[in-house]
C-alpha positions in Angstrom: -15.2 -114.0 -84.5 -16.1 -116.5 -87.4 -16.5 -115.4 -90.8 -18.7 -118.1 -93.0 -18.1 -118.1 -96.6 -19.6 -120.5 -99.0 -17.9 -121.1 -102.5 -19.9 -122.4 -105.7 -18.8 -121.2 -109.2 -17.9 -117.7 -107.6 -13.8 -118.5 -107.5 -13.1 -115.6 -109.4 -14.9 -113.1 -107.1 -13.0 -114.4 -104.0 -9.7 -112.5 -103.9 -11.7 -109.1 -104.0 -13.6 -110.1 -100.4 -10.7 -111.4 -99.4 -8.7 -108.2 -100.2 -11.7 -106.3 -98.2 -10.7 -108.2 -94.9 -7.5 -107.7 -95.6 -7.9 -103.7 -95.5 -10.4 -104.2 -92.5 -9.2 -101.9 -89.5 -7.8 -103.6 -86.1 -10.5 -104.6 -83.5 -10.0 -103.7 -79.9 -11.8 -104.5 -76.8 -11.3 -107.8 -74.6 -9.4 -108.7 -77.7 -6.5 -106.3 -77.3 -3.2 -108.5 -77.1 -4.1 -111.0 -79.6 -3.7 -109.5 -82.9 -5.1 -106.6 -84.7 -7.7 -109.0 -86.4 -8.3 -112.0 -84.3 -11.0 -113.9 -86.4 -11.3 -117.0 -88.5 -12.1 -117.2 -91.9 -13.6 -120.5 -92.9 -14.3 -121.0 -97.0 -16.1 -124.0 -97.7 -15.9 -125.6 -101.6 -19.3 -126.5 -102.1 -18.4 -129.1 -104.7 -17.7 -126.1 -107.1 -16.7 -127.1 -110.4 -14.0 -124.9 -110.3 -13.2 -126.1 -106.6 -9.5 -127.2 -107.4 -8.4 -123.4 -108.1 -9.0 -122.8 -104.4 -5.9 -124.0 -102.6 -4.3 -121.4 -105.3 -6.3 -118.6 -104.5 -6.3 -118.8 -101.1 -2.6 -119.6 -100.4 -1.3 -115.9 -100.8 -3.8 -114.3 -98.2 -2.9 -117.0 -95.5 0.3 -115.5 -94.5 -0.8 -111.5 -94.7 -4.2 -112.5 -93.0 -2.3 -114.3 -90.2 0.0 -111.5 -89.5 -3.1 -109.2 -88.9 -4.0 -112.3 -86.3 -6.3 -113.9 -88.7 -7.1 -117.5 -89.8 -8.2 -119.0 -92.9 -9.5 -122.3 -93.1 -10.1 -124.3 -96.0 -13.7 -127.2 -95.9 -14.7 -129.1 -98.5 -17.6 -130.9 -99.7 -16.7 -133.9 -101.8 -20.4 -133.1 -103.6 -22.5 -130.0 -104.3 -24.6 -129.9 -101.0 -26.0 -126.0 -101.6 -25.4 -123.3 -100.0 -27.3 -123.6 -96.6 -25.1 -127.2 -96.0 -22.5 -125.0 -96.9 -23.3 -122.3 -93.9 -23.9 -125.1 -91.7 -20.6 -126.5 -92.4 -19.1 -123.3 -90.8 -21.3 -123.0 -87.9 -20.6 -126.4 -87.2 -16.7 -125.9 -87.6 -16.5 -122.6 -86.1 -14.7 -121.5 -82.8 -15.4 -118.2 -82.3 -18.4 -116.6 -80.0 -19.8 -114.9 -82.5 -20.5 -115.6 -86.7 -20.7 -113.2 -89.5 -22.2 -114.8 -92.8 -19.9 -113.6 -96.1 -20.5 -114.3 -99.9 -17.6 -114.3 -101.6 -18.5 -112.4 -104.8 -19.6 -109.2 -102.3 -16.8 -107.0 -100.0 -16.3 -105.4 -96.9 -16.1 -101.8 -96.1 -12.5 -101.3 -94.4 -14.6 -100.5 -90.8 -17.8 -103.4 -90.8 -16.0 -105.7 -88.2 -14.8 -103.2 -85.9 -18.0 -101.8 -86.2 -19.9 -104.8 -85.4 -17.7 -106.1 -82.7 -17.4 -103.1 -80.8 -21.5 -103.0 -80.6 -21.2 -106.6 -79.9 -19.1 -106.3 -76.8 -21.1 -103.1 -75.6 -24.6 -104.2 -76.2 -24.0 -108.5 -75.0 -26.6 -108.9 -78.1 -27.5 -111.9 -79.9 -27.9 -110.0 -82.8 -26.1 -107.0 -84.0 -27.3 -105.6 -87.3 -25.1 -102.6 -89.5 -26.1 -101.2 -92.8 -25.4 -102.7 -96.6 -24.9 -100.3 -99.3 -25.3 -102.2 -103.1 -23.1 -101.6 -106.2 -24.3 -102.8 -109.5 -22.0 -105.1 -110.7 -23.7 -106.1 -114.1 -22.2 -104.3 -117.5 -24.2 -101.9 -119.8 -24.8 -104.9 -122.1 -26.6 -106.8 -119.6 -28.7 -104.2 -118.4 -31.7 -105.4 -119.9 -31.7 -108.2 -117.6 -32.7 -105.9 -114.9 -35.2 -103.2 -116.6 -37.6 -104.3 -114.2 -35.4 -104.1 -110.9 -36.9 -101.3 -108.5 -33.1 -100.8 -107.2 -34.4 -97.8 -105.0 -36.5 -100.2 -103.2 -33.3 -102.7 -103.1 -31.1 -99.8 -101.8 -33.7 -98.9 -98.9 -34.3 -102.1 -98.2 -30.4 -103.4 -97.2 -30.1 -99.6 -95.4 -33.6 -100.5 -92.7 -32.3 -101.2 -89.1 -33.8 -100.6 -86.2 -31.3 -98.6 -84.4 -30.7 -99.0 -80.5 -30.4 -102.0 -77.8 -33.7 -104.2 -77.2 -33.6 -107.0 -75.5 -36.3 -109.9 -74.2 -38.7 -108.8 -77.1 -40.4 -110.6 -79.7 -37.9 -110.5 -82.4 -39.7 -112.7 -84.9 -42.6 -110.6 -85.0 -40.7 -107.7 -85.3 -38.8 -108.6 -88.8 -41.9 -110.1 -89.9 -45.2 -108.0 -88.6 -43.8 -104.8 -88.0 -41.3 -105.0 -90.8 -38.8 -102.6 -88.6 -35.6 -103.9 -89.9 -34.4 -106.3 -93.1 -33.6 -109.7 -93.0 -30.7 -109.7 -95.2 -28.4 -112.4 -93.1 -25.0 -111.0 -94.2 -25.2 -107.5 -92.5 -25.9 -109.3 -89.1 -23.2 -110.8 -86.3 -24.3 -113.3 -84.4 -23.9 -115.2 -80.9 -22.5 -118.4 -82.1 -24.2 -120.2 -79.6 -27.9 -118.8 -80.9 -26.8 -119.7 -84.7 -25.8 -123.2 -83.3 -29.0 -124.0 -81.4 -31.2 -122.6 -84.9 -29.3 -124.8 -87.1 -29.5 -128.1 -85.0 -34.0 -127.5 -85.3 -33.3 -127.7 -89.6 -33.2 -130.9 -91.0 -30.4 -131.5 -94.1 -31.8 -129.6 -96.8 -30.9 -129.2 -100.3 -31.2 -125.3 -100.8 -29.3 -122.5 -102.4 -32.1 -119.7 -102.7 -33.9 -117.8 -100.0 -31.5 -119.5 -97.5 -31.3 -116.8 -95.5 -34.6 -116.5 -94.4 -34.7 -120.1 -93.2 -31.4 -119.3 -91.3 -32.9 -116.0 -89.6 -36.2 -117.5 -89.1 -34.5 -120.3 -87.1 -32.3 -117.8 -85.2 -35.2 -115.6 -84.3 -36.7 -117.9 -82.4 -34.0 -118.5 -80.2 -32.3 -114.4 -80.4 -33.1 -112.8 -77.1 -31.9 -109.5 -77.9 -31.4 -107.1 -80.8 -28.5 -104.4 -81.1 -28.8 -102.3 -84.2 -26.7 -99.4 -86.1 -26.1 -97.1 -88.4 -22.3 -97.9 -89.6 -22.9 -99.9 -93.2 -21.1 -102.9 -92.7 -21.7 -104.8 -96.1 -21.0 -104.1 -99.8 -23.5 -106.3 -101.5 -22.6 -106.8 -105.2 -25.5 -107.0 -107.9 -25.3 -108.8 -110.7 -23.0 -111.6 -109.5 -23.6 -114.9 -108.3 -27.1 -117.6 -109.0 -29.5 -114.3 -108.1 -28.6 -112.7 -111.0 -30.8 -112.2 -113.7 -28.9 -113.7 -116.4 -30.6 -116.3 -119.0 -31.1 -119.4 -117.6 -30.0 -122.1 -119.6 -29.2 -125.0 -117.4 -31.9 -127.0 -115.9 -29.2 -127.8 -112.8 -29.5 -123.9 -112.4 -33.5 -123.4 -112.8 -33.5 -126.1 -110.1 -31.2 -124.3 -107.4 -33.4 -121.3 -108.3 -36.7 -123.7 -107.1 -35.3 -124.9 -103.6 -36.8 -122.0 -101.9 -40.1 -123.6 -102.1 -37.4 -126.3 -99.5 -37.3 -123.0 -97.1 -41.0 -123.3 -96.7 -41.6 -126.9 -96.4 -39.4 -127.0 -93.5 -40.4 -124.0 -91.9 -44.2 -124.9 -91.5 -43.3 -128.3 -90.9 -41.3 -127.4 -88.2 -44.4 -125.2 -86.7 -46.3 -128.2 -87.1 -44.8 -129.7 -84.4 -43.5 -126.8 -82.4 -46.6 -123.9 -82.7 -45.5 -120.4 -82.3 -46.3 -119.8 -78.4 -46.2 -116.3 -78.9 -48.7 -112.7 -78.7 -49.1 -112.8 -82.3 -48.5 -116.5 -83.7 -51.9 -116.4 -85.8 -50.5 -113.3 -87.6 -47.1 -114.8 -87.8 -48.2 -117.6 -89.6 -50.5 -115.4 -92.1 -47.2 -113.4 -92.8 -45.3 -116.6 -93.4 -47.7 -117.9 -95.6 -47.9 -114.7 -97.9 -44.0 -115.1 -98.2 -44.7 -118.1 -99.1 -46.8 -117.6 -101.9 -45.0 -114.2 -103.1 -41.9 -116.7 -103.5 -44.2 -119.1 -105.7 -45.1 -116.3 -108.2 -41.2 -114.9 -108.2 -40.4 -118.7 -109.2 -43.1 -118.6 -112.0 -41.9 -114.9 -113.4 -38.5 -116.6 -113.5 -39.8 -119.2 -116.1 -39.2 -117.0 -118.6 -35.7 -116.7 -117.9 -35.3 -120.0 -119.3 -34.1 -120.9 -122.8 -37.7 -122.1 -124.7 -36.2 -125.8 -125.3 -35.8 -126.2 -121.3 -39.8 -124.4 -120.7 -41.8 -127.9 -119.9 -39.1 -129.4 -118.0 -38.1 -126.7 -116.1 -42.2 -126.3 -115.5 -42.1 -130.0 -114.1 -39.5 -129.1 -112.1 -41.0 -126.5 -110.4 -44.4 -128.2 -109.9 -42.2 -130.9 -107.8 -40.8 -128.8 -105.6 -43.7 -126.6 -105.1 -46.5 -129.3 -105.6 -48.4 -128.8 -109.0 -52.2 -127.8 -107.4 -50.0 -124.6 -105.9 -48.5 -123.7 -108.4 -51.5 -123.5 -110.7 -53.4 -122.0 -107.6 -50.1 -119.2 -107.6 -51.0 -119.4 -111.5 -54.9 -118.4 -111.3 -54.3 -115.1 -108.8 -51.7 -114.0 -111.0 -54.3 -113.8 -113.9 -57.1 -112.4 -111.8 -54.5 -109.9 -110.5 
């Protein structure tokens, strides 16, 4: 099993997931003989700023981690890439025949592994999907910053999985039509060869938000079969990484925050040139262009999260990457609304 973990400015966060696999219970299975945690752990510097303090952190946890039968590799980027080059870093330097996707400033409850593995090896799915749980990992004095979060809706959200074994179904229109499970990427293990094939279709983009969806879109179409269950296999930490709500006050940082309009660009261009051949394709494409534009507005109510001297650039910014007649099309519902 390959863990993928991407490192940008979240240095300090890293010795509390890696402290959660450290606590993770043996796996068991075809695996029995080779260790009580047979996996690889591969952290990839992003170009973080802070980058140089890795070889520090990580150096206690390689000898503990590799007495439990686990390896911890150390990638690079000589330059910020974002965070899907980062993931595809992984995938590409992976070994084992299945991938989990981490982020460093979240945690593992001491079971998700085991969990996951043992409904990997009886199921044979492509993908099998646990549970998150969310702890709010903001203080009192930033609280403001999230008045507006519906966390109920958040909690629910992580919890939805379709529970059982289905396989040779249409997966895509399942996550996206009938909405019967979440596509959060990091409570998911997957068939390394399916993540493999989905990340040689998408070109080299630039893209640290909404990632995941352009990684599980990609996988969906070439996922076969779907094992779900009720174990929560990921602690996902609020308040912590570039998805926080904190001020914005770096236009470097209100730019990361645009590239999901990157997701979309290469998802329809992609279904330019390959259609959707499947029972539902016309609705499938409706539903991705709703995202779409849902993403648009969540960019705009963002604006305001930047510091008034950085408003007309940071406006600029996000009329190129989402093309200025959308966004003031995205502007004019929002007013009707």
């Amino acid at each position: 099993m390959s863990l993928s973990v991407p490192v940008y400015g979240t240095e300090s966060s890293l010795p509390a997931f890696l402290d959660s696999i450290l606590e993770q219970h043996p796996l068991s299975g075809s695996f029995a003989g080779q260790g009580a945690l047979p996996i690889e752990i591969l952290i990839v510097n992003d170009g973080s700023p802070d980058g140089s303090s890795l070889p520090k952190i990580l150096k206690p946890y390689k000898k503990p981690l590799k007495k439990l039968g686990a390896c911890l590799e150390f990638l690079e980027h000589g330059t910020n890439l974002g965070t899907f080059e980062a993931r595809r870093t992984a995938v590409q330097a992976s070994l084992g025949s299945y991938i989990f996707f981490a982020d460093p400033d979240d945690t593992l409850p001491p079971d998700a592994l085991h969990s996951l593995y043992t409904a990997a090896v009886h199921s044979d799915a492509d993908i099998i999907h646990g549970r998150a749980e969310c702890k709010k990992a903001f203080s009192q004095a930033d609280s403001e910053l999230y008045k507006n979060e519906n966390f109920f809706e958040l909690e629910e959200s992580v919890k939805k999985v379709r529970l059982g074994v289905f396989k040779e179904m249409d997966l895509l229109s399942s996550f996206l039509l009938d909405k019967n499970h979440s596509g959060l990427l990091c409570t998911k293990l997957f068939r390394s060869s399916v993540v493999k094939s989905a990340f040689a279709d998408i070109p080299h983009t630039f893209c640290t938000m909404t990632e995941t969806f352009l990684i599980y879109f990609f996988i969906l179409l070439y996922a076969r079969s779907y094992c779900g269950i009720e174990d929560t296999v990921y602690t996902y930490h609020i308040g912590t990484g570039i998805t926080s709500n904190t001020e914005i006050s770096s236009l470097d940082r209100w730019e990361k925050a645009c590239t999901a309009a990157s997701v979309f660009t290469v998802i329809f261009s992609y279904l330019e040139e390959h259609p959707l051949n499947l029972p539902r394709s016309a609705e499938l494409f409706t539903a991705l262009e709703g995202l779409c534009r849902n993403h648009a507005r969540m960019n705009i109510r963002h604006l305001e999260r930047v510091i008034p001297s950085l408003q007309a650039e940071a406006y600029a910014i996000l009329c190129d990457y989402w093309g200025e007649d959308y966004v003031k099309q995205i502007e004019k519902s929002m007013k009707d609304e």
